[in-house]
KOLDRENPA-613239 format. One record per residue (C-alpha): residue in three letters; x, y, z; chain. Coordinates in pm, 1 decimal. Example, Ala and Ser with C-alpha at 12.3 -4.5 7.8 and 13.67 -1.06 7.14 Angstrom:
% residues 2
pt res ALA; px 1230.0; py -450.0; pz 780.0; chain A
pt res SER; px 1367.0; py -106.0; pz 714.0; chain A
//
This chain:
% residues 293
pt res UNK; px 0.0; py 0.0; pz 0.0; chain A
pt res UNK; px 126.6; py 334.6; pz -129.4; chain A
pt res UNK; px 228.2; py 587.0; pz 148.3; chain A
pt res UNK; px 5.6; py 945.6; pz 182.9; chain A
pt res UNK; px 210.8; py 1240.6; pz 20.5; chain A
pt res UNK; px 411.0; py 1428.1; pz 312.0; chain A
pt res UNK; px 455.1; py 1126.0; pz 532.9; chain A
pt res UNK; px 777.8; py 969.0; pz 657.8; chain A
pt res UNK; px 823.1; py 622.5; pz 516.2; chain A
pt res UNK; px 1034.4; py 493.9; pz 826.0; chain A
pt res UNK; px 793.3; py 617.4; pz 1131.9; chain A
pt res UNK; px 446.5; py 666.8; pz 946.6; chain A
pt res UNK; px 421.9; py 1059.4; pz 1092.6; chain A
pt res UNK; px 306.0; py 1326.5; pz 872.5; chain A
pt res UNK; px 646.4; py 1520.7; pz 791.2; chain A
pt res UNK; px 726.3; py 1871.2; pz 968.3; chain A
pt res UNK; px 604.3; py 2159.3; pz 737.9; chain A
pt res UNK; px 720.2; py 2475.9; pz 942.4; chain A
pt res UNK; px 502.9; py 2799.2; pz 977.5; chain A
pt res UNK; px 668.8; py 3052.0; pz 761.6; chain A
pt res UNK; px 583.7; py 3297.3; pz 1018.8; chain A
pt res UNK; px 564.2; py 3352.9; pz 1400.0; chain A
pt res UNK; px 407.3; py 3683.7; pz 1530.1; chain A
pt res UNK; px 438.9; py 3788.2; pz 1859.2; chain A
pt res UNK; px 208.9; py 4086.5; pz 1936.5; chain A
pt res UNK; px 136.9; py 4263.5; pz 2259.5; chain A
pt res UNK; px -179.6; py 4379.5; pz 2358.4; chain A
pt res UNK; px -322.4; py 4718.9; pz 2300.2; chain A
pt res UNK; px -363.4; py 4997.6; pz 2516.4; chain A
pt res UNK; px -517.1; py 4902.8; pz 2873.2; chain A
pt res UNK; px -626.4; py 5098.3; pz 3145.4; chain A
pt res UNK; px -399.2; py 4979.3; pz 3350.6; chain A
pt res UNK; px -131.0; py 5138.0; pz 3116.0; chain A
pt res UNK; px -303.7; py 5429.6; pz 3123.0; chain A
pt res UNK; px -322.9; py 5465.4; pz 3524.2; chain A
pt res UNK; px -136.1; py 5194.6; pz 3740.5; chain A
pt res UNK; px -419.1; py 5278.1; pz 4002.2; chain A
pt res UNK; px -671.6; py 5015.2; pz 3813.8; chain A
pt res UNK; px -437.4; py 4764.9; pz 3974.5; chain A
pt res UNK; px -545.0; py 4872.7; pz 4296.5; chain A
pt res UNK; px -887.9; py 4785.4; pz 4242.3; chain A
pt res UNK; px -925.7; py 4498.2; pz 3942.1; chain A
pt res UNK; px -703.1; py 4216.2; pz 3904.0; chain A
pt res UNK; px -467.6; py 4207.1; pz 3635.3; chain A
pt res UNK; px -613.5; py 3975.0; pz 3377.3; chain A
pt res UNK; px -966.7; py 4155.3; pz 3422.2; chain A
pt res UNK; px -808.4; py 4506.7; pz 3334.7; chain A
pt res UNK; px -946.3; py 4621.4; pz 3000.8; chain A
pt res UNK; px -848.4; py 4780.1; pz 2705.8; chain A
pt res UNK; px -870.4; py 5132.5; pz 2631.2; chain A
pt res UNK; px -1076.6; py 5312.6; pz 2337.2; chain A
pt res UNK; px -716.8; py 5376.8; pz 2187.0; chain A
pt res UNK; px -618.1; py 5022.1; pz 2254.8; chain A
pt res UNK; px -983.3; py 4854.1; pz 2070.5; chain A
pt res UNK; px -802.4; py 5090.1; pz 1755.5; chain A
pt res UNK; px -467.9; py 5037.8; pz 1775.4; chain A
pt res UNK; px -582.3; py 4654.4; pz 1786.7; chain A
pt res UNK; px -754.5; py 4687.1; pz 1463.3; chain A
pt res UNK; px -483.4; py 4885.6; pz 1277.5; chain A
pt res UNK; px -209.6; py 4580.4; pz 1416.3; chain A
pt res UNK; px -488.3; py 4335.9; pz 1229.9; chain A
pt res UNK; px -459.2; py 4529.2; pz 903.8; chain A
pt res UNK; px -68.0; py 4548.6; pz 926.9; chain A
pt res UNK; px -32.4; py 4204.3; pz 1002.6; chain A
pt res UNK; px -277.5; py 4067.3; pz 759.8; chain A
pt res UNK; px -54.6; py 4308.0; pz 517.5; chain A
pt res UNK; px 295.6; py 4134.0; pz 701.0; chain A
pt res UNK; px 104.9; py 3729.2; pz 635.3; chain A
pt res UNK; px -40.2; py 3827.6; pz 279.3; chain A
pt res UNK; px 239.4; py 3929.4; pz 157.5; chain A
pt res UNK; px 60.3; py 4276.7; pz -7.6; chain A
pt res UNK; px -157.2; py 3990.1; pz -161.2; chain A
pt res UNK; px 71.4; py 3889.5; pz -352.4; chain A
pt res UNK; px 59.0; py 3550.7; pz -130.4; chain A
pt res UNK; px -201.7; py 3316.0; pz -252.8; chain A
pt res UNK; px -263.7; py 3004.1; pz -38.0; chain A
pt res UNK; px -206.8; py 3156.0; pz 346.6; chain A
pt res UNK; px -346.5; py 3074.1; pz 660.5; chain A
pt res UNK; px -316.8; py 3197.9; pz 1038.7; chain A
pt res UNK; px -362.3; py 3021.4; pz 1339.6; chain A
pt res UNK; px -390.6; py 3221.5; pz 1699.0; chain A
pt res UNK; px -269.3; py 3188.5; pz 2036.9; chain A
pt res UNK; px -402.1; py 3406.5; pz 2300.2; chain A
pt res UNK; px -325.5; py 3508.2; pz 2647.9; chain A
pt res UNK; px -639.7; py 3414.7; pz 2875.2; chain A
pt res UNK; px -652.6; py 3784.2; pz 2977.0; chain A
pt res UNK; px -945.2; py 4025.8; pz 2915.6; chain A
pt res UNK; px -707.0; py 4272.7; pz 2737.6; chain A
pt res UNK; px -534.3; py 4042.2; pz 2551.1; chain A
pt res UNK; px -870.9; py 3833.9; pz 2437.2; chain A
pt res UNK; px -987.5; py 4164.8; pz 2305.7; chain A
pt res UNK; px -699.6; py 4299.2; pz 2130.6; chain A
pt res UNK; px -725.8; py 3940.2; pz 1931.0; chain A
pt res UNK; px -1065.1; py 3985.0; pz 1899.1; chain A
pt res UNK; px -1000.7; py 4296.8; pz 1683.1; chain A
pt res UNK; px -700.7; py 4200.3; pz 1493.4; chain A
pt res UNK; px -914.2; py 3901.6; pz 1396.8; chain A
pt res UNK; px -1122.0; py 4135.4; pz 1216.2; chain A
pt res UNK; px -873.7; py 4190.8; pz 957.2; chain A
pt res UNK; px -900.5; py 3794.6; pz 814.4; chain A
pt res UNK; px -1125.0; py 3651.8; pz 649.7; chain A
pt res UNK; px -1333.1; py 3338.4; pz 845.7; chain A
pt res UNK; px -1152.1; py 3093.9; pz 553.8; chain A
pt res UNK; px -772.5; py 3246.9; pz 618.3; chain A
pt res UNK; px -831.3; py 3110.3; pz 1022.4; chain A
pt res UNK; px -756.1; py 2795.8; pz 1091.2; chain A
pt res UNK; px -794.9; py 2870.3; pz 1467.4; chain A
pt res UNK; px -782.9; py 3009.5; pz 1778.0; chain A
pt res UNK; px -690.7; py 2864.4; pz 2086.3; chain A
pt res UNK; px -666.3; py 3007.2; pz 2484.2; chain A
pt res UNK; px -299.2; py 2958.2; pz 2658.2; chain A
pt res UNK; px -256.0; py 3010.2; pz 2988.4; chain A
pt res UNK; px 100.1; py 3006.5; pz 2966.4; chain A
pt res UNK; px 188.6; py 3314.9; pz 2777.8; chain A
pt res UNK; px -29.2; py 3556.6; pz 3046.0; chain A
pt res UNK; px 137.2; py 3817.1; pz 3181.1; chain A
pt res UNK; px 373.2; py 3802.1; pz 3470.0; chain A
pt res UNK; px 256.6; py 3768.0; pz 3767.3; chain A
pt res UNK; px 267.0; py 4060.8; pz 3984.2; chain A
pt res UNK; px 86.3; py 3918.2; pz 4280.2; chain A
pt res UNK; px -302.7; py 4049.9; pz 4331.3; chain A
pt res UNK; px -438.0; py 4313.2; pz 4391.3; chain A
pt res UNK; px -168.9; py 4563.9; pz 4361.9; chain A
pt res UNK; px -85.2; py 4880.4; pz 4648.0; chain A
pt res UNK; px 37.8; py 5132.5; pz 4385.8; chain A
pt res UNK; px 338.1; py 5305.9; pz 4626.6; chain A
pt res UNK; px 432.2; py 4978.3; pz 4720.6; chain A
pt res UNK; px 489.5; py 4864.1; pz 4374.5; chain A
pt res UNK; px 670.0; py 5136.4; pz 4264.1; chain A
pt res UNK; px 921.1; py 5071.1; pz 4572.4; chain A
pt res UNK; px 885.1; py 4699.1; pz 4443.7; chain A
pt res UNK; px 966.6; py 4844.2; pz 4085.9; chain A
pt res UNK; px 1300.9; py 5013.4; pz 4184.1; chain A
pt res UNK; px 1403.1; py 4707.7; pz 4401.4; chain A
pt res UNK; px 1386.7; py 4528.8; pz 4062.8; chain A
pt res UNK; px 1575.5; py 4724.8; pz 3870.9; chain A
pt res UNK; px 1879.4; py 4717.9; pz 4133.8; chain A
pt res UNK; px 1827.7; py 4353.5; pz 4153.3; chain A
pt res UNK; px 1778.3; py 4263.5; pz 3816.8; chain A
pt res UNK; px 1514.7; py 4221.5; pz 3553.5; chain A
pt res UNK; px 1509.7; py 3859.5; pz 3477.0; chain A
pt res UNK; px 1562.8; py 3669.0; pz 3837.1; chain A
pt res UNK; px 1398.5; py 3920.0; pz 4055.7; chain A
pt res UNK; px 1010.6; py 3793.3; pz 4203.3; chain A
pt res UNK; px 703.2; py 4016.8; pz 4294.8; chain A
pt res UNK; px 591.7; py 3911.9; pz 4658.9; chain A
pt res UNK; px 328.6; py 3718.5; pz 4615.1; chain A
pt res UNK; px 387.6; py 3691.6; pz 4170.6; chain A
pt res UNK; px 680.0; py 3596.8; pz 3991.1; chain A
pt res UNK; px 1019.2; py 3665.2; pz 3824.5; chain A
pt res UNK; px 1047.6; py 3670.4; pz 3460.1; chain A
pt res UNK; px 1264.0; py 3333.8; pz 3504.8; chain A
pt res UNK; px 946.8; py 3179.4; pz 3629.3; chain A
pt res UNK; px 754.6; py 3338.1; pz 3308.1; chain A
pt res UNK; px 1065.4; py 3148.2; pz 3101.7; chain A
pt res UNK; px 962.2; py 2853.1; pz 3265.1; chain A
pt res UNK; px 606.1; py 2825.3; pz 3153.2; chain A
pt res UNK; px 686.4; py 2947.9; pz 2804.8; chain A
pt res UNK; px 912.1; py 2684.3; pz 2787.4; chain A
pt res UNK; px 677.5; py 2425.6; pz 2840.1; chain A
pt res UNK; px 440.9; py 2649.4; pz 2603.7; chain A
pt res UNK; px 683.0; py 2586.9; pz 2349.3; chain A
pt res UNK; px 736.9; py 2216.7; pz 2393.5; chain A
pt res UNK; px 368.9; py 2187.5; pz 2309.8; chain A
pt res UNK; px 373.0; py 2410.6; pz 2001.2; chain A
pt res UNK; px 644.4; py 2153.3; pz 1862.7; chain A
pt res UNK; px 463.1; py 1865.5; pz 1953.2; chain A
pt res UNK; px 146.5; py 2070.3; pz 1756.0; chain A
pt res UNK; px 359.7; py 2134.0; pz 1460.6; chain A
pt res UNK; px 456.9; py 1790.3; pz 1418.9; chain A
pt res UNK; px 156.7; py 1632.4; pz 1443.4; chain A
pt res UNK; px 28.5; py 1883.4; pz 1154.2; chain A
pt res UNK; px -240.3; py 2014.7; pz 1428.0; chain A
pt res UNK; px -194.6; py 2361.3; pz 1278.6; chain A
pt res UNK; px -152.5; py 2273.3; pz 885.6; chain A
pt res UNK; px -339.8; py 2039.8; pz 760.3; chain A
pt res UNK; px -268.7; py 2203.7; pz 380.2; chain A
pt res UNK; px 13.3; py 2075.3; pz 163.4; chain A
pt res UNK; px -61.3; py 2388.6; pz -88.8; chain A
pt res UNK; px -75.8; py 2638.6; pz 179.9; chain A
pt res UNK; px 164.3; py 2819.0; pz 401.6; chain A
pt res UNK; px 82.9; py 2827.7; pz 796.2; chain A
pt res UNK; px 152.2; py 3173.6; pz 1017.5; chain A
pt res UNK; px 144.9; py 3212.3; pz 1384.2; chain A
pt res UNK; px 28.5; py 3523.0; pz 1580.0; chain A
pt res UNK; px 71.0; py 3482.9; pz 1929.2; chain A
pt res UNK; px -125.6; py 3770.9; pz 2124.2; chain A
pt res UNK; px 56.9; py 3799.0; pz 2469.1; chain A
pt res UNK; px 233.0; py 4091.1; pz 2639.3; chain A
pt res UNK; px 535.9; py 4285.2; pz 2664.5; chain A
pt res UNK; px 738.6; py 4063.8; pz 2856.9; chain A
pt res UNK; px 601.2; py 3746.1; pz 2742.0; chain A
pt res UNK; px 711.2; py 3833.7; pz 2404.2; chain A
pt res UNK; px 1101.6; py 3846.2; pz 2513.1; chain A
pt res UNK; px 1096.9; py 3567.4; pz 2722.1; chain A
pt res UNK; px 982.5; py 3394.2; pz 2412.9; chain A
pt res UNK; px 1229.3; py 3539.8; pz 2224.0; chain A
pt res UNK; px 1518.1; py 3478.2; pz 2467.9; chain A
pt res UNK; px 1382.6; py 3128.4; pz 2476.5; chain A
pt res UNK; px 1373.9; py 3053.4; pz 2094.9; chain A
pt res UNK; px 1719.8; py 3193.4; pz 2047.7; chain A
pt res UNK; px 1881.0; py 3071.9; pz 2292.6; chain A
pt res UNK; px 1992.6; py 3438.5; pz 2442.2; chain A
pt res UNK; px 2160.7; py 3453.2; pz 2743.5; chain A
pt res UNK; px 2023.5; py 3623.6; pz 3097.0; chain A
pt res UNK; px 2231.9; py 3934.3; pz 3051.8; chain A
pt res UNK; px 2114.3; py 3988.5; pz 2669.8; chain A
pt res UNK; px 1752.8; py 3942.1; pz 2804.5; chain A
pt res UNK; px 1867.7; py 4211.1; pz 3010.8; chain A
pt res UNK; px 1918.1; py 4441.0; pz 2710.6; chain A
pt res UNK; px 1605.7; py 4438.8; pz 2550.4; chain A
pt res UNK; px 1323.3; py 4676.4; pz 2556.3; chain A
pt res UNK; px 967.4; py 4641.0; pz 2582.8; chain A
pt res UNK; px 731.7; py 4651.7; pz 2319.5; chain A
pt res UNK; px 478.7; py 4889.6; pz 2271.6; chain A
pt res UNK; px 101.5; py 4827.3; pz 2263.8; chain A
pt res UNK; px 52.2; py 4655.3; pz 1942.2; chain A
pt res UNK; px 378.8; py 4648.6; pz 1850.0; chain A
pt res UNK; px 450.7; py 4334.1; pz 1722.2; chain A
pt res UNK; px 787.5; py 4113.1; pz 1590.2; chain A
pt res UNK; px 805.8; py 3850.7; pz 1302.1; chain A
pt res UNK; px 980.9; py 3545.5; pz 1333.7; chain A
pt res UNK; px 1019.7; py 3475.9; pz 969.7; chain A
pt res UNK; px 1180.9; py 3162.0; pz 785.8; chain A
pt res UNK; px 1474.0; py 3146.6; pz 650.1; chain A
pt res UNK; px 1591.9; py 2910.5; pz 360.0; chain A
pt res UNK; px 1801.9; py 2694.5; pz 584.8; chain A
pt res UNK; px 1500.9; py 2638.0; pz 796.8; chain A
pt res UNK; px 1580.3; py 2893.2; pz 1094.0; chain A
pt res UNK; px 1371.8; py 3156.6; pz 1211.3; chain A
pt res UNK; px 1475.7; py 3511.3; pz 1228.4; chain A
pt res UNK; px 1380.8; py 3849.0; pz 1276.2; chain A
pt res UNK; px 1600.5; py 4006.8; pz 1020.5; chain A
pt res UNK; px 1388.5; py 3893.6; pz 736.5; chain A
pt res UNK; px 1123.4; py 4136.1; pz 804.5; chain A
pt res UNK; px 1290.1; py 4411.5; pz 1039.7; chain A
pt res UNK; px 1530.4; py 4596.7; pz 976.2; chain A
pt res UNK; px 1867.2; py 4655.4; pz 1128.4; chain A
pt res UNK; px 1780.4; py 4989.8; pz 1295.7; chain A
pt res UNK; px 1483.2; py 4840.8; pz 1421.7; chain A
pt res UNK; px 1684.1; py 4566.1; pz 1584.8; chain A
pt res UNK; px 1916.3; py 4810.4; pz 1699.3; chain A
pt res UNK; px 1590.0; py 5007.8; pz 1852.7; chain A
pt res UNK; px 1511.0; py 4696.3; pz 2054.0; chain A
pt res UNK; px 1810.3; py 4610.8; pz 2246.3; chain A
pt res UNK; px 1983.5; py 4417.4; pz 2042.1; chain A
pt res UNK; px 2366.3; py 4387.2; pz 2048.1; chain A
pt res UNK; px 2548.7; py 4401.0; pz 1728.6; chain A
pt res UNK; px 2613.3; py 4090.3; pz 1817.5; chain A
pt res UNK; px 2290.0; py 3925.3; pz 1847.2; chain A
pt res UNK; px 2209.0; py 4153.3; pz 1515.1; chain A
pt res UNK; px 2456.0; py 3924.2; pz 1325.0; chain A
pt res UNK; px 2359.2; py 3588.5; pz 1432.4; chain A
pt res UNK; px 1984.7; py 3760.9; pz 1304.8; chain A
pt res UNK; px 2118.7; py 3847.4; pz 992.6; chain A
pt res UNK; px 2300.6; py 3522.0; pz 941.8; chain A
pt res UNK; px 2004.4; py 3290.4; pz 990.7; chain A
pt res UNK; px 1824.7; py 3482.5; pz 734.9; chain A
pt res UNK; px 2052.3; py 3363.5; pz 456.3; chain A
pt res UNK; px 2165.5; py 3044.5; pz 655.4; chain A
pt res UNK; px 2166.4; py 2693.1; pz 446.2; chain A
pt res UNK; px 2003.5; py 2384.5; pz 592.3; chain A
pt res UNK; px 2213.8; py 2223.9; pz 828.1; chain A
pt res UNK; px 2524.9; py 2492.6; pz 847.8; chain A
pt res UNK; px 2612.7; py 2619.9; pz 1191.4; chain A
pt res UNK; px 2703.1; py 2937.1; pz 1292.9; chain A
pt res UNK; px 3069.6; py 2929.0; pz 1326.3; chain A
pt res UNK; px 3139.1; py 3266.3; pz 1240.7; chain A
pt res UNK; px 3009.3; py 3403.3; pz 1524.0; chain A
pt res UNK; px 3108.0; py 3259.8; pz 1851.9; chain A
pt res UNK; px 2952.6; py 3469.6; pz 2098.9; chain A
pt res UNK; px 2789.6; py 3121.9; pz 2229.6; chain A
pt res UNK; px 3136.1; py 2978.1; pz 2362.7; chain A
pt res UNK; px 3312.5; py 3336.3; pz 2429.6; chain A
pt res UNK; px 3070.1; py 3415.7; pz 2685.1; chain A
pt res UNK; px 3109.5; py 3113.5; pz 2923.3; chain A
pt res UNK; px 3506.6; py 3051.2; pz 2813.8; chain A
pt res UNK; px 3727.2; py 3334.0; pz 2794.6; chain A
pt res UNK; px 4059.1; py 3165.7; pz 2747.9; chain A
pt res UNK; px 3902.3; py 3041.7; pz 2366.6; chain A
pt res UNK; px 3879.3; py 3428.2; pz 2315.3; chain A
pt res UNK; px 4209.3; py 3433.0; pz 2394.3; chain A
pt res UNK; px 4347.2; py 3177.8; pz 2203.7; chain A
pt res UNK; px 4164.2; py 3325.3; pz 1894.5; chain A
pt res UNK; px 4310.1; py 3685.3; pz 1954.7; chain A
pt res UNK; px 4659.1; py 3489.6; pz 1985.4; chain A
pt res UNK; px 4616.2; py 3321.9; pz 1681.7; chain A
pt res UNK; px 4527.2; py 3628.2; pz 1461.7; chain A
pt res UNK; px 4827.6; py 3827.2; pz 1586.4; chain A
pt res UNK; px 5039.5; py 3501.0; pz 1504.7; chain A
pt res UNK; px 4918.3; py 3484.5; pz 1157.2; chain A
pt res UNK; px 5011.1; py 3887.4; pz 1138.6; chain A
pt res UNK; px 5392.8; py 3824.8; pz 1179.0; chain A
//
């Protein structure tokens, strides 16, 4: 009997077909943004958008319909959602859905595990800004809310987030469509969205430390490259990398998945080793000024 198209001869599983793209897009405008005191009296995942955040939702639909569509040029596209369980987050998505046509969706789905960070309940606002400039002595990435979390723990849960998009990829959960191309648009928040990042790329604590928020409705594309590696280079630009935190660094190992072939590693840029082993730094400097003589 003859095998379906697509599936692997050896273990009878539907091959990996990749999403060309990955969104991440925060929220719009909540009130909470607007005035910290709404924390004092809603909880976090009930605080609401603004007016300005219901429209800045709807213009991120129409710019990243525009991003997925490729100016139309793209044919055969579809989109599949993740979304935040939170009330602004469920309504930012809720607008930006409005940009796609019902036979474009393939989905939507609730996920707990890209919320926000926890900041604890309800929220005393003088107490949180003393809370706030502990952090930032402290440190971004390990420090914990009383009562919440750090953003390590938020890197834990969007690790295991993660594990089950794989497992969702590979068992074609999300792309069911040999003659289409699948996208991703993951509506979360500002923090969320670098953990992820950190995450996928494998960036280190102190480069987390670097980057900047995004704003409401900002959004970043994952896109994917020719050698099968995702990067944001594809679709942003340098300066907008640069805008973000990025180190030139992190810029080039960006730029060089873009263009990367299937299977090559990064050798060029060994930021990965020089960080944890200095005396390979060393012995690289060495051997340049050797070759000099």
């Amino acid at each position: 009997m003859s095998m379906p198209q697509g599936t692997c001869t050896t273990c009878r599983r539907p091959q990996r077909r990749l999403p060309k793209r990955i969104i991440l897009v925060r929220h719009g405008e909540s009130m909470g943004n607007l005035d910290t005191a709404a924390y004092t009296t809603t909880p976090d995942y009930k605080i609401p958008l603004t007016p300005l955040g219901f429209e800045q939702a709807r213009e991120a639909g129409k710019r990243i319909c525009e991003v997925i569509s490729d100016g139309n040029r793209a044919a055969n596209w579809k989109v599949h959602f993740y979304v935040s369980p939170y009330v602004r987050t469920r309504a930012t998505l809720s607008e930006i859905g409005r940009a796609f046509p019902g036979e474009r969706i393939i989905g939507a789905r609730e996920e707990c595990r890209i919320r926000e960070q926890d900041f604890g309940n309800f929220q005393v606002e003088e107490r949180m800004k003393v809370v706030k400039e502990t952090r930032e002595r402290f440190g971004r990435f390990f420090f914990r809310f009383p009562e919440g979390e750090s953003a390590a723990d938020v890197f834990d849960r969007v690790a295991s987030f993660l594990e089950s998009l794989w497992r969702d990829i590979d068992m074609r959960r999300l792309d069911q469509d040999e003659n289409s191309e699948t996208n991703l648009v993951i509506v979360s928040h500002g923090l969320t969205s670098r953990v992820f990042l950190m995450k996928w790329f494998k960036w280190t604590v102190e480069q987390f430390e670097r980057l900047n928020n995004l704003g409401n409705c900002e959004y970043r594309v994952m896109q994917l490259g020719p050698g099968g590696d995702y990067s944001l280079a594809i679709h942003h630009s340098r300066e907008e990398l640069e805008s973000w935190g990025l180190s030139p660094e992190m810029i080039k190992d960006q730029e060089w998945r873009a263009t990367a072939k299937k299977g090559s590693w990064n050798e060029e840029y060994t930021w990965y080793l020089d960080s944890f082993f200095d005396h390979l730094k060393d012995s690289e400097e060495n051997g340049e000024a050797e070759e000099g003589l």
